[in-house]
C-alpha positions in Angstrom: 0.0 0.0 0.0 0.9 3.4 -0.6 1.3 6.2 1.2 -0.7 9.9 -0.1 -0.3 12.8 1.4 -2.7 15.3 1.8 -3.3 18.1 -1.0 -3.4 20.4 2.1 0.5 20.9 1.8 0.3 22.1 -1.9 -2.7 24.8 -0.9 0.0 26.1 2.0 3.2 25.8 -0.6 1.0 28.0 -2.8 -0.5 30.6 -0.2 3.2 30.8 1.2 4.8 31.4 -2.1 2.7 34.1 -3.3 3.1 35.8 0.4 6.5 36.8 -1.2 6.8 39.8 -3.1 10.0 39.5 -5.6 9.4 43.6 -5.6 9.5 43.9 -2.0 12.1 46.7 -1.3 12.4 47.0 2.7 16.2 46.2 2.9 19.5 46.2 0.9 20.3 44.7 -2.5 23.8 43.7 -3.9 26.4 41.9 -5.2 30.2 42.0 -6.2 32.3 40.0 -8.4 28.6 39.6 -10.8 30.1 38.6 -14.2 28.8 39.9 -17.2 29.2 38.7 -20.5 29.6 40.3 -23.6 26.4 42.2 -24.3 24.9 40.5 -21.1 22.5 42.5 -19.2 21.9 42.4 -15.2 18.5 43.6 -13.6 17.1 44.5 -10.0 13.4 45.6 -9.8 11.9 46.9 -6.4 8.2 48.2 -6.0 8.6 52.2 -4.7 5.6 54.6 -4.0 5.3 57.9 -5.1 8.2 59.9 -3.3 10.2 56.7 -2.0 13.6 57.0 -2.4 16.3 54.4 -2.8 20.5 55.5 -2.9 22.3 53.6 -5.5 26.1 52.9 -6.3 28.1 50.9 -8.7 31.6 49.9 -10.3 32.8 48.2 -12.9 35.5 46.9 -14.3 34.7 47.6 -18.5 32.3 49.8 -19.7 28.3 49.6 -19.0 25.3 50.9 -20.4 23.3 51.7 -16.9 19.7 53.4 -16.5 16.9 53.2 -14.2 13.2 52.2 -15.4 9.9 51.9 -15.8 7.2 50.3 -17.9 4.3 52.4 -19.0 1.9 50.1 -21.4 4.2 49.2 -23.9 6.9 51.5 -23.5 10.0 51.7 -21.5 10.7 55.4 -19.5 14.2 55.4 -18.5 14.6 58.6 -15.6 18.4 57.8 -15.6 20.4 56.7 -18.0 24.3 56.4 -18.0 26.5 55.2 -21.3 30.0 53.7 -21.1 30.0 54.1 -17.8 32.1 52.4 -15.3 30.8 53.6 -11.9 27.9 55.9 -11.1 26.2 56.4 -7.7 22.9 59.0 -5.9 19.6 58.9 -4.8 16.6 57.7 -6.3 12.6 59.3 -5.9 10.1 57.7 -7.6 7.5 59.8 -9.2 4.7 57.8 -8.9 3.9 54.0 -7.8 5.9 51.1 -10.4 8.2 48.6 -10.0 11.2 50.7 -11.0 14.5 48.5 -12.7 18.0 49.3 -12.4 19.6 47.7 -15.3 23.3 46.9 -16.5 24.1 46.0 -19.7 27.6 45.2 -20.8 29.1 45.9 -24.2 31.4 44.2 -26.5 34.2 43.5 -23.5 32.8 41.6 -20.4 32.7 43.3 -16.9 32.9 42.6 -13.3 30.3 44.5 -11.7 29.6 45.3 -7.9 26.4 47.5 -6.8 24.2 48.1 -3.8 20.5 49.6 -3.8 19.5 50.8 -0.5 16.1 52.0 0.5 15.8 55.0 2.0 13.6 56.9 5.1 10.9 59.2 3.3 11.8 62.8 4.4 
C-alpha cells in the first residue's frame, strides 16, 4: 500500500509562495564579483511609492550601459540613463507608484560588476 499525502501541503506551498513579493524593497540589495558577458545584461526591480527614495552605487571593471526604469503600457521610460559608464552612484525618488528596474548591460568587453541599492527613510 501506498502512502498519499494530503493536497493540504500544496494549498499552504502555494499561499506561502505568493506571500512573497519578488518587488519587496524594505532592505539592501547587492552583489560583487557579478560577471557579465559580452552584451549580457543584469537587472534589480523593487516596488517604490510615489516619493520613495532608494540611494544607489556601482563599479565596474569595462564599460556599461546603466539606467533606471519603468514600464508604461508598452513603452520603457528610462529617468536615468548612463552610457559607457564604469561607476555611477545617488539617490533615487520615484515619481509615482511602479516597480522601478535598475539595469546593467555590458558591451562588446565583459565586466565585473559590484552595486548596492538601498532603501531610503521618506523625508
Amino acid at each position: 500500500m501506498t502512502a498519499r499525502r494530503s493536497p493540504g501541503w500544496l494549498a499552504v506551498a502555494i499561499a506561502g509562495g505568493c506571500a512573497l513579493d519578488p518587488y519587496r524593497f524594505d532592505t539592501p540589495r547587492s552583489a560583487a564579483g557579478l560577471e557579465l558577458d559580452p552584451y549580457a545584461s543584469q537587472e534589480q526591480c523593487v516596488a517604490l511609492g510615489r516619493g520613495q527614495r532608494f540611494d544607489f552605487y556601482f563599479v565596474s571593471a569595462a564599460p556599461v550601459a546603466f539606467n533606471i526604469h519603468y514600464r508604461d503600457a508598452n513603452a520603457v521610460i528610462m529617468p536615468i540613463t548612463r552610457d559607457n559608464a564604469t561607476r555611477d552612484s545617488g539617490v533615487f525618488t520615484a515619481d509615482h507608484t511602479d516597480v522601478y528596474c535598475v539595469a546593467w548591460k555590458a558591451g562588446a568587453q565583459p565586466s565585473i560588476l559590484e552595486y548596492q541599492l538601498r532603501p531610503l527613510p521618506s523625508p
